[in-house]
Backbone bond lengths (Angstrom), bond angles and torsions (degrees), N, CA, C in turn:
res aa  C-N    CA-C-N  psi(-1)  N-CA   C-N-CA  omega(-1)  CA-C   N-CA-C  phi
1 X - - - 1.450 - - 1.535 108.40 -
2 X 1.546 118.30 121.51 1.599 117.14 163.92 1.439 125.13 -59.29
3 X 1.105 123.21 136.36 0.997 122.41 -148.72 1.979 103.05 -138.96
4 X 0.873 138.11 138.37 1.663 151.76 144.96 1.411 139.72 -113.86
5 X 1.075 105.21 134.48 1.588 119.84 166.17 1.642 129.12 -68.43
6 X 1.717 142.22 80.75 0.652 142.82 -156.63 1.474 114.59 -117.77
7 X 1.623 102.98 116.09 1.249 116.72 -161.18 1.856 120.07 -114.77
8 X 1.676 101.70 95.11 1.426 115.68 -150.90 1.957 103.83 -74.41
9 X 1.507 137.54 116.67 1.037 116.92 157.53 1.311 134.04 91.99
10 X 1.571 86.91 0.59 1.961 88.17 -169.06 1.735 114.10 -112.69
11 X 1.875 63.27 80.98 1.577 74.64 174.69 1.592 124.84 -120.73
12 X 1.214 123.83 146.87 1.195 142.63 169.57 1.477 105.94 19.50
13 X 1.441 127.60 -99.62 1.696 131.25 172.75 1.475 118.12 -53.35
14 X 1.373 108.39 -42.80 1.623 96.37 173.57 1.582 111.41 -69.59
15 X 1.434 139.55 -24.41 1.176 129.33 157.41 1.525 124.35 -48.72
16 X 1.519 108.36 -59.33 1.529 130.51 -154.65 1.344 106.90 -84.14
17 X 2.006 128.51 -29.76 1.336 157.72 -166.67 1.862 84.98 74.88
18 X 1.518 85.81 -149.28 1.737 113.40 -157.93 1.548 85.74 178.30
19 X 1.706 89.33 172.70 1.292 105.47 -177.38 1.133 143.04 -54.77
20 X 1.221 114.88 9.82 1.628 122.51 -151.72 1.791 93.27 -143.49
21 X 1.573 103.88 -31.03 1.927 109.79 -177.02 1.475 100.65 -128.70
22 X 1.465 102.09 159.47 1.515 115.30 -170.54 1.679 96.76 -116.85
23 X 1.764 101.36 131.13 1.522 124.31 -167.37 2.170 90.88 -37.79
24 X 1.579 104.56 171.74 1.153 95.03 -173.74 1.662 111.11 -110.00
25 X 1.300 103.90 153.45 1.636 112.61 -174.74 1.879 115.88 -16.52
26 X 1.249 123.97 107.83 1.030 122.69 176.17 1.615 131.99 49.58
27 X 1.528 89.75 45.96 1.588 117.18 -169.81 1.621 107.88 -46.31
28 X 1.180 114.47 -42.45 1.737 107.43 170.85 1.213 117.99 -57.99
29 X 1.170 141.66 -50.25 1.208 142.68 -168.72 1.587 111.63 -86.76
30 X 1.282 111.91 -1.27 1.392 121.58 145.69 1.482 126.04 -70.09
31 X 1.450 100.69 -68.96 1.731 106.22 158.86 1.374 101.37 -2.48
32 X 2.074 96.03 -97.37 0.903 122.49 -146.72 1.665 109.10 -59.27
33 X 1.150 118.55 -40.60 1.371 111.98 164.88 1.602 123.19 -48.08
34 X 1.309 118.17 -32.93 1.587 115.58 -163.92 1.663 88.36 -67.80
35 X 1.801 104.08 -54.56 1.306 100.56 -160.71 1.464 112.46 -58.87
36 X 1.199 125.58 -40.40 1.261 113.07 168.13 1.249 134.83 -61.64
37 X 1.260 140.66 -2.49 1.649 152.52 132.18 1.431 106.53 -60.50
38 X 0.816 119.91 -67.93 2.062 111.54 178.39 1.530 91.10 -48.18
39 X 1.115 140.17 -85.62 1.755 126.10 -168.07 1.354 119.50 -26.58
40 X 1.444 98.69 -49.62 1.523 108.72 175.52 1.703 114.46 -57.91
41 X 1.137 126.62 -22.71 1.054 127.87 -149.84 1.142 96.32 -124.03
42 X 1.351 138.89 10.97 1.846 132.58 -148.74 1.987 79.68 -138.64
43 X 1.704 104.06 -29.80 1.515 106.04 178.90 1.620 105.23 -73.81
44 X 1.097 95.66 -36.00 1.888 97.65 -174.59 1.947 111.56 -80.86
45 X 1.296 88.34 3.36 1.625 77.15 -158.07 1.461 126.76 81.96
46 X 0.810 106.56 7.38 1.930 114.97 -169.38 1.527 99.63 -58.12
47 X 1.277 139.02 125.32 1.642 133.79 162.95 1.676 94.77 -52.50
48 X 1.477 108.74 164.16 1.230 114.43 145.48 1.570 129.16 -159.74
49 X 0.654 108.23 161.27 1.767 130.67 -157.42 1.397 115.90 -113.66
50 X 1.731 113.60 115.20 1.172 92.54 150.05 1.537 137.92 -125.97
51 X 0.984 152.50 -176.23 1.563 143.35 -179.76 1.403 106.87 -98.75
52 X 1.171 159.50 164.00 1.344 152.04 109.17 1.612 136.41 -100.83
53 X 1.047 143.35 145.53 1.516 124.23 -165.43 1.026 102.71 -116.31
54 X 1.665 120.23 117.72 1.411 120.35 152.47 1.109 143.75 -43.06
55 X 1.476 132.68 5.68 1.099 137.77 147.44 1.705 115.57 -80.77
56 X 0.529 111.93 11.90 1.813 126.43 175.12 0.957 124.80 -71.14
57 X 1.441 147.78 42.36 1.086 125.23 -161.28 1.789 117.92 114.69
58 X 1.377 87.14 -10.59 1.626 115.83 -176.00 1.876 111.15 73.33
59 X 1.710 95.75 29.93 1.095 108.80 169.81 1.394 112.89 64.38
60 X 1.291 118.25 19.94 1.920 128.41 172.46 1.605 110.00 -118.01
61 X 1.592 110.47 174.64 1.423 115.56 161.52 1.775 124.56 49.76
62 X 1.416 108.70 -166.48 1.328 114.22 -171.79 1.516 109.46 -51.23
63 X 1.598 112.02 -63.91 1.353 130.49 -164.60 1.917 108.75 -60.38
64 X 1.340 113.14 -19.17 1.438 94.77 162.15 1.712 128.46 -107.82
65 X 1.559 105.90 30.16 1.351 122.56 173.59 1.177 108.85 -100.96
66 X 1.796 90.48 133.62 1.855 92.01 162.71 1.427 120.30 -21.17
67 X 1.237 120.28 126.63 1.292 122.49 177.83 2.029 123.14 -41.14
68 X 1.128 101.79 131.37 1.947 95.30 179.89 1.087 142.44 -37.12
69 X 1.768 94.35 -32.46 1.555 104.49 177.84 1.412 112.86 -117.15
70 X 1.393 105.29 32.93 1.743 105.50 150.51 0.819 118.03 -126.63
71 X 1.398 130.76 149.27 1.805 148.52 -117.83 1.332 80.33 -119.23
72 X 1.104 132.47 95.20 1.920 141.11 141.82 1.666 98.95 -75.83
73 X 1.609 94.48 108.29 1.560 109.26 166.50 1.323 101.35 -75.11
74 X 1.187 114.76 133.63 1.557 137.07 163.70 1.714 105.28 -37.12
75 X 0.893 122.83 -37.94 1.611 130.00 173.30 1.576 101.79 -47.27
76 X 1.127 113.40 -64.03 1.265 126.32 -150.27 1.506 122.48 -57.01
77 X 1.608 100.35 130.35 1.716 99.77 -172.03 1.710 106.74 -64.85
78 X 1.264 125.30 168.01 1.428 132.68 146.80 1.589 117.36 -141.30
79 X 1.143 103.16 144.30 1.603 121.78 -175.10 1.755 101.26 -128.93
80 X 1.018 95.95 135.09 1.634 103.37 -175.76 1.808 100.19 -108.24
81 X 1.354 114.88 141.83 1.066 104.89 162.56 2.122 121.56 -149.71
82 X 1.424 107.68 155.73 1.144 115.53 -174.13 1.768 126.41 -78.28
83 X 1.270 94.79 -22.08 2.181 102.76 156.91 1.026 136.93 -108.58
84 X 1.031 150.30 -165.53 1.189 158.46 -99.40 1.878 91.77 -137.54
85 X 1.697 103.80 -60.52 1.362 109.55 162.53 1.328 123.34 -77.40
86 X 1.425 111.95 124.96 1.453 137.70 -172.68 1.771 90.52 -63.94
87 X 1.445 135.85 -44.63 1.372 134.55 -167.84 1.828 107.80 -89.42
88 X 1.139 124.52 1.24 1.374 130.54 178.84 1.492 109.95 -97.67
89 X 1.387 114.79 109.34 1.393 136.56 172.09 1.833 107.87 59.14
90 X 1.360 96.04 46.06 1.752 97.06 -167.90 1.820 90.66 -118.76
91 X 1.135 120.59 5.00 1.817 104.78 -151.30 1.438 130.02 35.68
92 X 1.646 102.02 18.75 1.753 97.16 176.42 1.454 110.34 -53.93
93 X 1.640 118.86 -65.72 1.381 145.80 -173.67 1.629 96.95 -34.18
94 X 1.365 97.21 -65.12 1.834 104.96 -179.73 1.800 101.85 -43.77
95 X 1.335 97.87 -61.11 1.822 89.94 -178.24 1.907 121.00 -50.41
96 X 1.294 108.53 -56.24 1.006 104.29 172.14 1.653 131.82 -43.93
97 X 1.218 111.78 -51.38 1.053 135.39 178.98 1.623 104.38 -59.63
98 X 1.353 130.24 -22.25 1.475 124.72 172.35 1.427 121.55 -117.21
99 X 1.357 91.77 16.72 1.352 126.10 168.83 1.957 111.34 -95.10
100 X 1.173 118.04 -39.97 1.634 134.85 -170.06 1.016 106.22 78.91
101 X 1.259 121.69 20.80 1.482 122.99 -169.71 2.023 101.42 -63.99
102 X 1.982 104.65 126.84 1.295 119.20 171.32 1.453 125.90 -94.15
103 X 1.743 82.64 -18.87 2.104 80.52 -171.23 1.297 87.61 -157.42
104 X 1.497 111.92 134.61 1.830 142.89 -179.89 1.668 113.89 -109.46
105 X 0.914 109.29 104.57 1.732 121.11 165.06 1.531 108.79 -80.79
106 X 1.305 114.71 121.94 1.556 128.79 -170.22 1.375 111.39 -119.35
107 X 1.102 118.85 113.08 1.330 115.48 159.42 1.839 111.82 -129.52
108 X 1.315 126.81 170.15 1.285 114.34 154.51 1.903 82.47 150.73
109 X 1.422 111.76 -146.26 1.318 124.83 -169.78 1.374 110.31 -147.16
110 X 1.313 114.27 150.14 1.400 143.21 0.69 1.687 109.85 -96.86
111 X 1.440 113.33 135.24 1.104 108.65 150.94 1.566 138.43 -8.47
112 X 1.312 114.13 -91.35 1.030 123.42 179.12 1.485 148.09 -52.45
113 X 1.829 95.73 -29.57 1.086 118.61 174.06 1.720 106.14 -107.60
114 X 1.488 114.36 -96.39 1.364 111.43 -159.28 2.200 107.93 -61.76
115 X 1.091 125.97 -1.15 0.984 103.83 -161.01 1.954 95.31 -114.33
116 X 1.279 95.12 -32.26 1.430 103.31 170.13 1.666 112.41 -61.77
117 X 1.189 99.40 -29.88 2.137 115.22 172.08 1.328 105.32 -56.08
118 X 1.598 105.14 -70.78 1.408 118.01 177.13 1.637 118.46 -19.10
119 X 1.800 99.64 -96.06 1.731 128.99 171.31 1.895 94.36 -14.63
120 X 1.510 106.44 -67.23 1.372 86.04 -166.07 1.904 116.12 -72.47
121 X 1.011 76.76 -44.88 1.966 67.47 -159.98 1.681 102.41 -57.91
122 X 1.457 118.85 -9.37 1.566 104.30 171.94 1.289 103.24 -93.44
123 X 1.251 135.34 5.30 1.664 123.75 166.83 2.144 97.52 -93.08
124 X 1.219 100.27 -19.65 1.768 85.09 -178.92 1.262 108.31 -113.73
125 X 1.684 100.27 39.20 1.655 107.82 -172.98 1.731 99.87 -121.24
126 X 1.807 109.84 0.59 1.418 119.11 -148.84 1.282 132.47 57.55
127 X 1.794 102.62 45.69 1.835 97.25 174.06 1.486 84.97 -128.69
128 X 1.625 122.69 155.07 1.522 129.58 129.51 1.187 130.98 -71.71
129 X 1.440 91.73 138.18 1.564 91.58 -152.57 1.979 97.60 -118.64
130 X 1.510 97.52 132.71 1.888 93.64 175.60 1.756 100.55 -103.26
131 X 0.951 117.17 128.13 1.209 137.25 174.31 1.425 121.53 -63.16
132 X 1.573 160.90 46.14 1.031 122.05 -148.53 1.384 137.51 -105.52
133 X 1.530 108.82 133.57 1.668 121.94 -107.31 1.730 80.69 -90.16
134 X 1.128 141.61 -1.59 1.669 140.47 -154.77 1.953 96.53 -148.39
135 X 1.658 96.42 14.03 1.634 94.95 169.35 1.453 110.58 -144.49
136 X 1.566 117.44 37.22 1.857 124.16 165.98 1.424 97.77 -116.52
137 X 1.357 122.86 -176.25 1.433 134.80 159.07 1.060 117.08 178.93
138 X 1.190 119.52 172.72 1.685 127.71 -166.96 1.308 114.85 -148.74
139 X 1.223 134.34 -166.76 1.745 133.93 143.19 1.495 113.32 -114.89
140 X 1.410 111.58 -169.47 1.585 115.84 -154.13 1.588 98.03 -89.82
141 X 1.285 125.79 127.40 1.528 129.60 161.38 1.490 114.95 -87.46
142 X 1.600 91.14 161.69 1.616 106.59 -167.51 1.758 99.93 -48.74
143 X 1.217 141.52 -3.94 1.357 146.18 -167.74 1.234 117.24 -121.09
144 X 1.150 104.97 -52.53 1.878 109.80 -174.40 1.628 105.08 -140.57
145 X 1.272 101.10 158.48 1.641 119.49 177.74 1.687 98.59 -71.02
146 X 1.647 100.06 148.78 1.256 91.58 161.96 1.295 137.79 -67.00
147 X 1.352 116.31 -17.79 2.068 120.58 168.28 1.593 89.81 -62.97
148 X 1.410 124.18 -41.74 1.570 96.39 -172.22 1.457 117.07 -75.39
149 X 1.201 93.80 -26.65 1.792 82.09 169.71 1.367 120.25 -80.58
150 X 1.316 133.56 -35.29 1.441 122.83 -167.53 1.754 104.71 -73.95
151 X 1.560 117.06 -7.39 1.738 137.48 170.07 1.319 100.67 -63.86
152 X 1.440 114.98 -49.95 1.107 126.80 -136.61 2.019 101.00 -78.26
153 X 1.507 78.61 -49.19 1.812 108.07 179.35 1.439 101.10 -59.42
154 X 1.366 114.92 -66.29 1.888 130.40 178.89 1.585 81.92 -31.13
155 X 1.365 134.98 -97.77 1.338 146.10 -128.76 1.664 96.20 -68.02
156 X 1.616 133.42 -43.72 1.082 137.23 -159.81 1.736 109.82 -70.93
157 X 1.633 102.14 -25.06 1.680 103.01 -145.54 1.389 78.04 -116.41
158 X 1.467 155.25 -15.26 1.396 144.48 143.56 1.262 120.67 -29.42
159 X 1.006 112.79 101.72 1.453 118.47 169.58 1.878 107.09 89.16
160 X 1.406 130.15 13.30 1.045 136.43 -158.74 1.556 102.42 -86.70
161 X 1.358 128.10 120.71 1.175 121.93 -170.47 1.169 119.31 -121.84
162 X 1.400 149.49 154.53 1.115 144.72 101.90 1.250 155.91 -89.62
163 X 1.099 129.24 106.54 1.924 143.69 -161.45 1.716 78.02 70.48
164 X 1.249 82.87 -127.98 1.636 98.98 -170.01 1.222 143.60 -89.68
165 X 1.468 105.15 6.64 1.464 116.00 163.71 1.902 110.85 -127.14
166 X 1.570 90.99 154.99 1.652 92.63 -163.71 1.464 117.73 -137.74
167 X 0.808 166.08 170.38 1.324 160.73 107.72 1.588 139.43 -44.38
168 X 1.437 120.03 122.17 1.384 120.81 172.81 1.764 105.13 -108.64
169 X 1.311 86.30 179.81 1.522 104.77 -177.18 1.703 102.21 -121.97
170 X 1.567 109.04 125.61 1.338 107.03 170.35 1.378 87.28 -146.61
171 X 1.487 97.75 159.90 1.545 114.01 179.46 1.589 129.00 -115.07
172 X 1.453 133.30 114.07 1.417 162.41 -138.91 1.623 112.49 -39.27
173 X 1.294 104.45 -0.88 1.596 114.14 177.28 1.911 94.33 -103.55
174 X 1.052 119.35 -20.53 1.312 104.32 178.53 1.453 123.65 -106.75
175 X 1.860 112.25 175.67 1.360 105.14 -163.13 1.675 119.94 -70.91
176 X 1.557 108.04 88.81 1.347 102.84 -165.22 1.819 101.90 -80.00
177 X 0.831 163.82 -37.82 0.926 168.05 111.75 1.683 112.40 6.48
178 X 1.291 151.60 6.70 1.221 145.97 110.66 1.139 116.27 -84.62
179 X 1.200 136.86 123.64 1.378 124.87 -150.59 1.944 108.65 -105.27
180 X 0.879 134.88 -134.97 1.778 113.13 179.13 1.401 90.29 154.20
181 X 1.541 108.39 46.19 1.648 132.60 141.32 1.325 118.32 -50.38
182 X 0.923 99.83 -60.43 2.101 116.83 179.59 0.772 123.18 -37.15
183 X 1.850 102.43 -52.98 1.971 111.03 -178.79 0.998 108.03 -80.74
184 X 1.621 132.67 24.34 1.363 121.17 139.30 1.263 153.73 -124.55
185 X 1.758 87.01 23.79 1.286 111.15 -157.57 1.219 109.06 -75.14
């Protein structure tokens, strides 16, 4: 099964915040997690992908670039996009799809919004999707902290299916790249 690394949002100000937003929940161990999935994935050959949102930064300059200290291989496609969904009017879907791509590894930001978008519409797009549950993040909403939400997401989007393809949650130290769809079919 073809397989990609798709890396939603993690860019520069939405990591770090700005004046108006506060950097996001445990932004190092984001870093360091992304980069360690791109290695993982640059060893396998894995393509990878990333999204960026034009509202970022007002879509200019430093603050709406992939963040500095993550390793964008020169390989790597990017698609920029203007909603919420990373697959809405971006030609990601189109790429994937002429790609054969079966199963999508997601990491990037925010939780709640673009990554929770993602997980689903690529399981009702016909991909499996691995979640990885210790490589999204967010900040704190008027309701809950961000650990409760990225808990909240981890526990919700495990095992979350549609028809026949679904999403799990695994976390960035493990073999995300064999995927272990099957054993739950």
């Amino acid at each position: 099964m073809k397989q990609t690394l798709l890396i939603i949002d993690a860019q520069q100000e939405l990591i770090d915040g700005n004046q108006k937003e506060s950097a996001v929940f445990k932004k190092e161990r984001l870093i360091k997690n992304i980069n360690l999935v791109i290695d993982k994935a640059i060893q396998l050959e894995v393509p990878i992908v990333f999204v960026r949102d034009l509202d970022v930064a007002e879509g200019k300059g430093k603050g709406f670039q992939v963040h500095e200290q993550i390793k964008v291989p020169i390989e790597a496609k990017i698609f920029d996009k203007s909603t919420t969904n990373a697959f809405h009017g971006t030609g990601l879907l189109k790429h994937l799809k002429s790609q054969e791509i079966g199963h999508v590894v997601i990491m990037g930001c925010s939780t709640q919004h673009c990554i929770d978008s993602a997980v689903r519409t690529a399981t009702i797009s016909g991909m499996d999707v691995t979640l990885v549950g210790d490589g999204h993040s967010t900040v704190d909403s008027s309701i809950l902290s961000a650990e409760q939400i990225i808990g909240h997401h981890n526990q919700t989007l495990h095992g979350h299916y549609n028809v026949e393809h679904f999403s799990i949650v695994r976390n960035a130290e493990e073999d995300l790249f064999n995927p272990t769809h099957d054993s739950y079919r």
